[in-house]
C-alpha distance (Angstrom), angle and dihedral (degrees) to the residues before:
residue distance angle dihedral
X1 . . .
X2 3.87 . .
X3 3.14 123.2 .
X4 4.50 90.7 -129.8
X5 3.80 81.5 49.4
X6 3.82 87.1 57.1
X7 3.39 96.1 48.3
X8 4.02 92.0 45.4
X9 3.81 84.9 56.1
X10 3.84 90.4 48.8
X11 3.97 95.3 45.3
X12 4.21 81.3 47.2
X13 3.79 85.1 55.4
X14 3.66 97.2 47.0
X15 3.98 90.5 47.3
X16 3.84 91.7 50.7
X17 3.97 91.6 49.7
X18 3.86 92.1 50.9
X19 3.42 98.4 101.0
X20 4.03 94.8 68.8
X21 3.58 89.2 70.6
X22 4.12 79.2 66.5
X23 3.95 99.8 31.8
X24 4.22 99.9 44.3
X25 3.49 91.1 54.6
X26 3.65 94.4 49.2
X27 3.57 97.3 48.8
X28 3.71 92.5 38.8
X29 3.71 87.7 56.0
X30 3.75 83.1 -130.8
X31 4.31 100.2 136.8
X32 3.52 110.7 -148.9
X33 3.93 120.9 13.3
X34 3.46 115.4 -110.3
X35 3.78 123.1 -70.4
X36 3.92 94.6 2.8
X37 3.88 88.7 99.0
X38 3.50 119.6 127.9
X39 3.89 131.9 -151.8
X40 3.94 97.2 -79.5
X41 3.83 86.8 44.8
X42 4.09 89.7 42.8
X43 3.54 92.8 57.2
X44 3.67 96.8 43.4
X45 3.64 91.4 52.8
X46 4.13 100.1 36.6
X47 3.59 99.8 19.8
X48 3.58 104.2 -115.4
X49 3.46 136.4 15.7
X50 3.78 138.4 -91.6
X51 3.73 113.8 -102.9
X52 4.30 91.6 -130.3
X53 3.64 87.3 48.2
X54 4.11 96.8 51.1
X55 3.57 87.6 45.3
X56 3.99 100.6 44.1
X57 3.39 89.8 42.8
X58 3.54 107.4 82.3
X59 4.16 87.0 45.5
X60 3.82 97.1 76.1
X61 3.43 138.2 23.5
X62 4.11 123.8 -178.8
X63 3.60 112.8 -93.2
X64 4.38 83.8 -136.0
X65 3.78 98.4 28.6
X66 3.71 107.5 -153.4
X67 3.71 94.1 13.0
X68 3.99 80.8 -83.9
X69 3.68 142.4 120.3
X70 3.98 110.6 -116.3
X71 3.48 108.3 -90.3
X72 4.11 95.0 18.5
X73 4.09 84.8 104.8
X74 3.57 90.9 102.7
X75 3.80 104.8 36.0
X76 3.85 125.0 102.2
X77 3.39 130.1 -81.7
X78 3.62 99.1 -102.9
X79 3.87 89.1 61.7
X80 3.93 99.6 44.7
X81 3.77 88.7 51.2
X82 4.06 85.6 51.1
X83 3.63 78.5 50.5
X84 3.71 100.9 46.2
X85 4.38 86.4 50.9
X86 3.81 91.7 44.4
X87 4.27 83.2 53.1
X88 3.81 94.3 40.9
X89 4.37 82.6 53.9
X90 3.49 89.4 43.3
X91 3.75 96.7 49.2
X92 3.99 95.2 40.3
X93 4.57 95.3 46.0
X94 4.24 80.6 50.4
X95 3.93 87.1 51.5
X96 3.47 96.7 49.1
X97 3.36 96.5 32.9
X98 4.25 89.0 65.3
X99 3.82 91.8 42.8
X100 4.04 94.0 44.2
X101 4.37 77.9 53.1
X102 3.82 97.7 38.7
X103 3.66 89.5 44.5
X104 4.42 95.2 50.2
X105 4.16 84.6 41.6
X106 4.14 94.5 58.3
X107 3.91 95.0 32.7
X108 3.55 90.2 46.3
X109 4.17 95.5 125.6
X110 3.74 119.7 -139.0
């Protein structure tokens, strides 16, 4: 077996497994997971919030905030974990899709 078949199988892997990031915290009774806070849940946690954060924050926001569809907050957990694979797909074809460009604009052969 190749080894880009390999890691296609691994990167499958990864994708199916996405959800725990929504179900561990959940049944760990954990809230967020760890490092996905934002500035409301920065200041509740730390007590105020970091000056590069406040100011950054406003720059960017996620294209699928919360790794769900708008107006999925509410739905079961079988449908936010389709959500969460359908935003790990998402994420990994726009990935691959700027290195399979990168990579055909520097190899380009004169």
């Amino acid at each position: 077996m190749k080894i880009i078949s390999k890691l296609w199988i691994f990167i499958g892997v990864l994708i199916a497994l996405s959800p725990l990031g929504l179900l561990l915290p959940e049944h760990f009774k954990a809230g967020s997971a760890w490092g996905e806070w934002g500035t409301d849940e920065m200041q509740e946690l730390v007590g105020y919030i970091p000056k590069g954060l406040e100011r950054l924050s406003s720059i960017w926001s996620a294209p699928i905030p919360d790794y769900a569809f708008k107006g999925w907050e509410e739905k079961p957990m079988l449908s936010l974990s389709i959500a969460y694979i359908l935003s790990a797909v998402v994420g990994i074809l726009i990935c691959v899709g700027v290195v399979f460009i990168f990579g055909r604009f520097l190899s380009k052969k004169e």
